[in-house]
Structure formats: structure tokens, C-alpha cells
C-alpha positions as CSV (number, residue, x, y, z in Angstrom):
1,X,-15.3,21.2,-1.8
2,X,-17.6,20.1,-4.0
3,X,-20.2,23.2,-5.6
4,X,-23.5,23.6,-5.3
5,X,-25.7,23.4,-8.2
6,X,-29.6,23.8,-8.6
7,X,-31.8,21.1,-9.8
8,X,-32.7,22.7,-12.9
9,X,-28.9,23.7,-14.0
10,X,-27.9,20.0,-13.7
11,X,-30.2,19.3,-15.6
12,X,-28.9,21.6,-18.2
13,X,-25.5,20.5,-17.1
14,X,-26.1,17.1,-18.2
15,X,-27.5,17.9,-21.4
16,X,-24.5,20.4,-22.7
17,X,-22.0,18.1,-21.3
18,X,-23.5,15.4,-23.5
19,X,-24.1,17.7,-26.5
20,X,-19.9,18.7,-26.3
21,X,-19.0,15.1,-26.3
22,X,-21.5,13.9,-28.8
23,X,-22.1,15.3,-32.1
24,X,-25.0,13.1,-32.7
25,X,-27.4,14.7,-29.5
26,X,-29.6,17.4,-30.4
27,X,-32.5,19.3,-28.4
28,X,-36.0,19.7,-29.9
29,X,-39.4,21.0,-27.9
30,X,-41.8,23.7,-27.9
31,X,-39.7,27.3,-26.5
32,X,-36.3,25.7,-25.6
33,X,-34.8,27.1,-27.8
34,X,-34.2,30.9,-27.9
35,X,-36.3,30.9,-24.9
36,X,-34.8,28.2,-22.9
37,X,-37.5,26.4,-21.9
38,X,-40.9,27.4,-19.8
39,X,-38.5,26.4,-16.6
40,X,-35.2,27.7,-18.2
41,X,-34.3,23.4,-18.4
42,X,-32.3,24.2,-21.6
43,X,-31.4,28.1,-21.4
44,X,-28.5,28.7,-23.1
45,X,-28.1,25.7,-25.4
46,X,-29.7,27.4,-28.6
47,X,-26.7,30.0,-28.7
48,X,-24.2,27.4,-27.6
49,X,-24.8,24.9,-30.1
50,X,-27.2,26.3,-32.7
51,X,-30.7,26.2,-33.9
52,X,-29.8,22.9,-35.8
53,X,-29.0,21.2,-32.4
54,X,-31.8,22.5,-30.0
55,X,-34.5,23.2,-31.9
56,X,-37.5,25.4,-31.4
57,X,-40.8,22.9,-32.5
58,X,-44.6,23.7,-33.1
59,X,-47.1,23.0,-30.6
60,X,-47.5,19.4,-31.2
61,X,-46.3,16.6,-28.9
62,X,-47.2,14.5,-30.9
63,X,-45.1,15.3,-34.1
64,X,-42.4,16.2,-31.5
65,X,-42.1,13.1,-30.4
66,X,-42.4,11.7,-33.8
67,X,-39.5,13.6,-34.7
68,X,-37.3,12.1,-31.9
69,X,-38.4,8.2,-33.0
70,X,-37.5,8.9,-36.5
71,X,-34.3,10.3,-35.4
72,X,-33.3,7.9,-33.3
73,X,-33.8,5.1,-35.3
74,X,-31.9,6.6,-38.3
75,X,-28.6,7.2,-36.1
76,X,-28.9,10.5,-33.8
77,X,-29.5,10.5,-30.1
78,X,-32.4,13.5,-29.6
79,X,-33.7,14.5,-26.2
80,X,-37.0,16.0,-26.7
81,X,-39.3,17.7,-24.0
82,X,-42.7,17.6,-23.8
83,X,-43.6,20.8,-21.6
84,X,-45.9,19.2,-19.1
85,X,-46.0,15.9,-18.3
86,X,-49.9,16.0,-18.6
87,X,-49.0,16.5,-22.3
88,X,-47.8,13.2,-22.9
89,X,-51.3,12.6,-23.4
90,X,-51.5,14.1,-26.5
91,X,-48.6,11.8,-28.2
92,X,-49.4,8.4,-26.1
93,X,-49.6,6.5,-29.6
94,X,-46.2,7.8,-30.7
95,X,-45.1,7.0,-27.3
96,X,-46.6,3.4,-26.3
97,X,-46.7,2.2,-29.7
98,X,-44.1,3.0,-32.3
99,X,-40.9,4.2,-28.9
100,X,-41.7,1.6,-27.0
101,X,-42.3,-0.7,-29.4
102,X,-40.0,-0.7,-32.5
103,X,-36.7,-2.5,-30.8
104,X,-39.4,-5.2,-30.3
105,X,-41.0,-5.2,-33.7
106,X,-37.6,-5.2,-35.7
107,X,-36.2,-8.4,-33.4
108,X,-33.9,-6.3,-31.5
109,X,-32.1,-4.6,-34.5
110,X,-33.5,-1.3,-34.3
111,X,-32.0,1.1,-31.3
112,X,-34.0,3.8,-30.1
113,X,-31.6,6.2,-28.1
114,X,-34.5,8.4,-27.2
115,X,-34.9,10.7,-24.3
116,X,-38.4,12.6,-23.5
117,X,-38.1,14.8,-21.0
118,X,-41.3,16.6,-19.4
119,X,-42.2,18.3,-16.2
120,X,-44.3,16.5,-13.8
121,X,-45.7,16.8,-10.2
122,X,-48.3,19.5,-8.4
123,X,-47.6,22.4,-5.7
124,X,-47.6,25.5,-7.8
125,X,-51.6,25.9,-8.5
126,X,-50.8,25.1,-12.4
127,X,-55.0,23.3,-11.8
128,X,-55.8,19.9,-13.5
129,X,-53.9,19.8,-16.6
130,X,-50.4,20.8,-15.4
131,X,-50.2,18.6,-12.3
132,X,-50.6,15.2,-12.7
133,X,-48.3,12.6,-11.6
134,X,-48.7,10.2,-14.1
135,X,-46.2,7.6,-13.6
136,X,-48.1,4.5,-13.5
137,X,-49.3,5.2,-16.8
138,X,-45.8,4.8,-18.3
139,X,-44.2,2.1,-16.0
140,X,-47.0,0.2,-17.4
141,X,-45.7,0.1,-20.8
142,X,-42.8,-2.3,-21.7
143,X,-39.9,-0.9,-23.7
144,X,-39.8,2.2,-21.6
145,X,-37.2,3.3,-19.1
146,X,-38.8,6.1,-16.4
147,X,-36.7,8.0,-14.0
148,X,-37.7,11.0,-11.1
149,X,-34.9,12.4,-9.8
150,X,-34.9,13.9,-6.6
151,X,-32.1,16.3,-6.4
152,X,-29.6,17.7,-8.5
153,X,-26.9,15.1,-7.9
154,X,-29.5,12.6,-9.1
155,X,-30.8,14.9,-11.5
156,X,-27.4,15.4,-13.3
157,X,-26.2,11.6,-13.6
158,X,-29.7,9.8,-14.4
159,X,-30.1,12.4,-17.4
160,X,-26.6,11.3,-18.2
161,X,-27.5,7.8,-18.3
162,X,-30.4,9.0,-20.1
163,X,-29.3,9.8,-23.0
164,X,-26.0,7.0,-23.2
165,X,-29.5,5.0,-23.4
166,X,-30.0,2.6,-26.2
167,X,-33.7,2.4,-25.4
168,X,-36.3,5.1,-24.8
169,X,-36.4,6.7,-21.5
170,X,-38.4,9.5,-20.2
171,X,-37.1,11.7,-17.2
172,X,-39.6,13.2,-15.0
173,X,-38.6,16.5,-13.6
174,X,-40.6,17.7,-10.7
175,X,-41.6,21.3,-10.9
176,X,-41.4,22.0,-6.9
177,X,-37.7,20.5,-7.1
178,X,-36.7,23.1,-9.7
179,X,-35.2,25.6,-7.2
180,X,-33.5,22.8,-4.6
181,X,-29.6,23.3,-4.6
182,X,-27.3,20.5,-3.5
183,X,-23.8,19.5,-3.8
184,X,-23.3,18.4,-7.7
185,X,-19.4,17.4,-9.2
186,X,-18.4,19.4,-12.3
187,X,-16.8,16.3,-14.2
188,X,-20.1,14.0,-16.1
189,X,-20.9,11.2,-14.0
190,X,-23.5,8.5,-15.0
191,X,-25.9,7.4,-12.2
192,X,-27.2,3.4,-13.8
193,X,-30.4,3.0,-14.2
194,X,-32.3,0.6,-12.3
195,X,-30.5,1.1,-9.4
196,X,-32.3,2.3,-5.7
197,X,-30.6,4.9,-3.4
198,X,-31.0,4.2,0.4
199,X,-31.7,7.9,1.1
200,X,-31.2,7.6,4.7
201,X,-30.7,4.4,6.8
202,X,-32.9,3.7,9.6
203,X,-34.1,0.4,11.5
204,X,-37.8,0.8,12.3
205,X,-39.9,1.3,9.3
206,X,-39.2,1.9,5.4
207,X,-41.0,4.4,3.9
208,X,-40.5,4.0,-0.4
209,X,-41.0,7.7,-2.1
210,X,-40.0,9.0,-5.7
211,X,-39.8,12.6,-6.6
212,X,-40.5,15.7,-4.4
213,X,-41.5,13.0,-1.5
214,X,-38.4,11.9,-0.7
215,X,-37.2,15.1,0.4
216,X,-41.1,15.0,2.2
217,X,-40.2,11.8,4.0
218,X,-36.2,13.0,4.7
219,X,-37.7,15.5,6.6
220,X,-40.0,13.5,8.8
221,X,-37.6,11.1,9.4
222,X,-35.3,13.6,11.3
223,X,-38.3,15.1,13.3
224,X,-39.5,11.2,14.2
225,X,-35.7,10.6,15.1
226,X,-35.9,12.9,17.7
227,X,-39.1,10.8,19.3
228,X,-36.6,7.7,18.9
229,X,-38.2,6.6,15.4
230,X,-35.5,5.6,13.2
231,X,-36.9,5.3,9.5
232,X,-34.9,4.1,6.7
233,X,-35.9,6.2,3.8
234,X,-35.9,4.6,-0.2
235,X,-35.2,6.5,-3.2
236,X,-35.9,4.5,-6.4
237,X,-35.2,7.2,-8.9
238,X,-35.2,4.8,-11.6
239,X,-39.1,3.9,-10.9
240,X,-38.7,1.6,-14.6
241,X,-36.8,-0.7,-14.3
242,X,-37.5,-0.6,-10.7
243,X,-35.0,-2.0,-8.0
244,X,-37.1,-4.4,-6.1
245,X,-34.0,-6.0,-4.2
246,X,-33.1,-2.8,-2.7
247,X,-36.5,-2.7,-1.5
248,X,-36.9,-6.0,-0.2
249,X,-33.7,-5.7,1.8
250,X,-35.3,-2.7,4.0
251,X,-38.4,-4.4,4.3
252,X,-36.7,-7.7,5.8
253,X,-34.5,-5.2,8.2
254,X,-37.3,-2.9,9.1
255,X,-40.6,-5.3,9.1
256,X,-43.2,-2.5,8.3
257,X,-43.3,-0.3,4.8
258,X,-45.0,2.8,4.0
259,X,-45.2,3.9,0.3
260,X,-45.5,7.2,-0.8
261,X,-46.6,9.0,-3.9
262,X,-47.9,12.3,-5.2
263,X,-49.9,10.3,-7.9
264,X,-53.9,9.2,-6.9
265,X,-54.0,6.1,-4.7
266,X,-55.7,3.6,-6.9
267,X,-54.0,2.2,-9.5
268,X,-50.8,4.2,-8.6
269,X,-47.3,2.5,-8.8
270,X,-47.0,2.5,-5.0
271,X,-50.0,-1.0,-5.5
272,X,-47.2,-2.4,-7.4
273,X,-44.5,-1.5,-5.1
274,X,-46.8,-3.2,-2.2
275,X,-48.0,-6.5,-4.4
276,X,-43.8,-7.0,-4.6
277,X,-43.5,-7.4,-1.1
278,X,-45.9,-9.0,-0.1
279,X,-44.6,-11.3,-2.7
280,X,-41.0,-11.3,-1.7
281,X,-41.3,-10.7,1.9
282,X,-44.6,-11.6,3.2
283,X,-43.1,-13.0,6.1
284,X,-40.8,-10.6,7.5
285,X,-43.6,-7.9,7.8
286,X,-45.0,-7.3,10.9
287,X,-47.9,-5.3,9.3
288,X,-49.9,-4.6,6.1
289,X,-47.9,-2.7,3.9
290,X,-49.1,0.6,3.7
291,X,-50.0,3.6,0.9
292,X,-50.1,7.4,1.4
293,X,-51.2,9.2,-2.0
294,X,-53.4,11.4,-3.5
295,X,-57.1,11.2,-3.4
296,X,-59.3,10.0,-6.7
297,X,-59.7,13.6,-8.1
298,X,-58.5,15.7,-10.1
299,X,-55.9,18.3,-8.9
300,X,-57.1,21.0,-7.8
301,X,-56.4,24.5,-8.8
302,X,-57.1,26.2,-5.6
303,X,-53.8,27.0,-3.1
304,X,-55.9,25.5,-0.1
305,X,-57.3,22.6,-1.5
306,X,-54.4,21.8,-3.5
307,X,-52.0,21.6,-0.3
308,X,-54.7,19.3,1.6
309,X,-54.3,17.3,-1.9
310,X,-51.2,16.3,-2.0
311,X,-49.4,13.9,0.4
312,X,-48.0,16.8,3.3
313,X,-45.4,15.9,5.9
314,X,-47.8,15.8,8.4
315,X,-49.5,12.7,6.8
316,X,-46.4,10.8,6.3
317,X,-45.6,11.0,10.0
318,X,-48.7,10.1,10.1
319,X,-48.5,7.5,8.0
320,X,-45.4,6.3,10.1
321,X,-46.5,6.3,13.1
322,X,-49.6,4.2,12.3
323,X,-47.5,1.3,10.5
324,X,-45.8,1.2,14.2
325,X,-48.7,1.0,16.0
326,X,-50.2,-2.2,14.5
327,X,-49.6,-5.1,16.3
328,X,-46.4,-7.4,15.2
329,X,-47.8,-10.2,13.1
């Protein structure tokens, strides 16, 4: 029987599996070290391999992630977290234009086996600057791989893949997934990246969710099943590159979409998402393709408000049930 591991632990999994069978990985970020991490992502590590392969960094994304370019293009293979994802922010040049960029600039000689790693995603009243979902931003930037894992199977084989990477990637933990068990093997796997999950199969609608709202929209879809709704339910995980086909395939089976996202509405990836099928597969839907994400604001710090922020079950039954009511094109 296979064990059950928590979403956090195969994340740490992943790394000291990696770390054993690679000389050339090392750890650097602000407290992972002796401390483990503000989430405990990389407890343990420091006193299994040393201070000279998980190291304890100042407080400065933005030399951090300098650190892990340089080192990556001169041979090594660093995985370096950046504590909140809000915090990328402060190290966007280093990101978007010397990781992103440098395999480009050099004509393809240069690798960059570089893996950021930061916490992402609301729910825990952390206020404005430690929830954002900030996706979009680095989708839009060529050169970078993104993936948001939505269990710890997922979890422990995309940061696998991760860091066999020849090119940057960032992995996007979510902060309300860090407690979720699930069944996890001990050997290393490798999920690809690029590659869509088909979460659940269904034939009625297709709703497409990343992160913490895929286990949102699991849940919904057995409730709905029981009012003879049968949703077919997509997991990304990789959201760059992103597996359009899979996508498309639902949408032609099911004829009606919803996308859903914890990131604001406009300008968020689930636009993009849309603007591909109605490219691909205009003519299999039988209505507008629809979008269920945050509002233009902020996060809020408040409990109250900060649950009616984010996108709640509720909404994407919602959200279902109102792609089925529109009349078939």
C-alpha cells in the first residue's frame, strides 16, 4: 500500500532525494537552513547535508536569486526559495531579465538549471503582501517554466522535474495545501513538465483550476454528481508551458468551460486559458467560456472579507451551474 505523505514533506522529499543523487544541488534562502524554512519546506536538510549545501541567506531576494543565476550558469544546480511569493517582486530584474533570459542571450550555450521556489496563494489572513497569486505575472515572461502543484503526489514529482530542469523553473507552493496528505511512492519519480492531469473525468462541463482550486472544484464536482451533473475537472500543474491539447480535448467532449483561479480576474491566466479555446474550439462550445476569480483588490487581511475574496465552493457550483443553464449555441 502505498504511504501517505503531506504536501509539505514531498516537497522536502523531492529535494533530499535529489541532493543524495546529486552532488551538484544545493539549497540557499532566508531561515532554511537551521530553521527549516518559515513552513518547515526544507527542515532537516541543513544537518543532513551541511551549511555548504543549504544555506542560510540575508534578507535580500534579490541577491538570492542572484546567487542561484551565477551558480547555475557556472555548473551547479541551486534550488533557492524566495519566502513569499509576493517577494518575487523585489528580485523581478534578476528574474525576468538575466534567468529568463541568459540561455537566449548566449545563443543557447548557457544552461540555467535553476529552481526558485516560493509560497503563494491566500486563506491564512497573511493581508496584502503575503497573499497574492501572482501567476500571470511570470507565465508572461519567456524562458521560464511555472508549476502549482496540487497535492503531494504532484508536489513530489514536478519538484523532481524541477530541478532535472536545464532551464529556470519556479514552483509555486500553496500555503492552504501545506497540511493536505495523500498517497505519495517512496522511490523519486519525475512528473514532465508541460503535461495536464484530468483530475476527474466527467461529460457535462470542464472546469480548468490550478493550485488549492482544484481540490475546490473536486469537491463540487461530487456534490453536483449527486444532482446528475457530471464535471470533468483539469489540473494543469505545469501552468508554463501550459498543456492546451489536454484542454481542448475536454472542451470538444464537454461543450461548456469554467476557469478558475485564486488570482484577480482581469489580466489573470484563466483570459489566456479562455482566448485558447475560443481559438481552438470555438465551435464545439455551446456557451461563452467562463471565469471565476478574485475581485480587482487587494487581499484582504480580514478573516471575513478574505473568505468572500477568494473563489469558495459555493461560487464554483455556482459558476457550473450557470455555464449549463445558457442556451446551446
Amino acid at each position: 500500500m502505498t504511504r501517505k505523505l503531506g504536501y509539505v514533506q514531498a516537497f522536502n522529499e523531492a529535494v533530499r532525494q535529489e541532493m543524495e543523487a546529486n552532488d551538484d544541488v544545493f539549497c540557499a534562502g532566508e531561515d532554511i537552513g537551521g530553521f527549516g524554512g518559515v513552513f518547515q519546506t526544507y527542515a532537516g536538510l541543513q544537518k543532513e547535508f551541511g551549511d555548504r549545501r543549504v544555506v542560510d541567506t540575508p534578507i535580500s531576494e534579490q541577491a538570492i536569486i542572484g546567487l542561484g543565476v551565477g551558480a547555475a550558469v557556472t555548473g551547479l544546480r541551486p534550488i533557492v526559495d524566495i519566502m513569499f511569493m509576493d517577494f518575487i517582486c523585489v528580485a523581478f530584474d534578476q528574474i525576468v531579465n538575466q534567468a529568463a533570459k541568459l540561455k537566449y542571450m548566449f545563443g543557447g550555450a548557457a544552461t540555467i538549471p535553476l529552481t526558485i521556489t516560493t509560497g503563494g496563494g491566500g486563506g491564512l489572513s497573511a493581508a496584502a503582501q503575503h497573499s497574492q497569486s501572482l501567476e500571470a505575472l511570470i507565465c508572461h515572461i519567456p524562458g521560464l517554466k511555472v508549476v502549482h502543484p496540487s497535492n503531494p503526489y504532484d508536489m513530489k514529482g514536478l519538484m523532481t522535474s524541477c530541478i532535472r530542469e536545464d532551464n529556470p523553473t519556479i514552483m509555486i507552493k500553496h500555503k492552504r495545501l501545506l497540511g493536505m496528505q495523500g498517497e505519495v511512492p517512496e522511490e523519486p519519480y519525475a512528473i514532465p513538465l508541460g503535461e495536464a492531469k484530468i483530475a476527474r473525468e466527467g461529460s457535462d462541463v470542464t472546469v480548468v483550476a490550478w493550485g488549492r482550486m482544484v481540490n475546490e472544484a473536486l469537491d463540487v464536482a461530487e456534490q453536483l454528481a449527486g444532482d446528475g451533473i457530471d464535471v470533468e475537472v483539469i489540473d494543469p500543474r505545469t501552468l508554463q508551458p501550459l498543456d492546451t491539447a489536454t484542454i481542448i480535448e475536454s472542451v470538444r467532449k464537454t461543450n461548456r468551460v469554467l476557469v478558475v483561479h485564486e488570482a484577480v480576474r482581469f489580466g489573470g491566466l484563466g483570459a489566456e486559458v479562455a482566448a485558447q479555446i475560443q481559438e481552438e474550439a470555438f465551435d464545439h462550445l455551446d456557451a461563452p467560456v467562463g471565469r471565476l476569480a478574485a475581485p480587482f483588490s487587494p487581499v484582504p487581511f480580514s478573516p471575513a472579507l478574505e473568505q468572500h475574496y477568494l473563489p469558495s465552493a459555493d461560487r464554483i457550483a455556482d459558476g457550473i451551474r450557470d455555464a449549463l443553464a445558457r442556451p446551446g449555441a
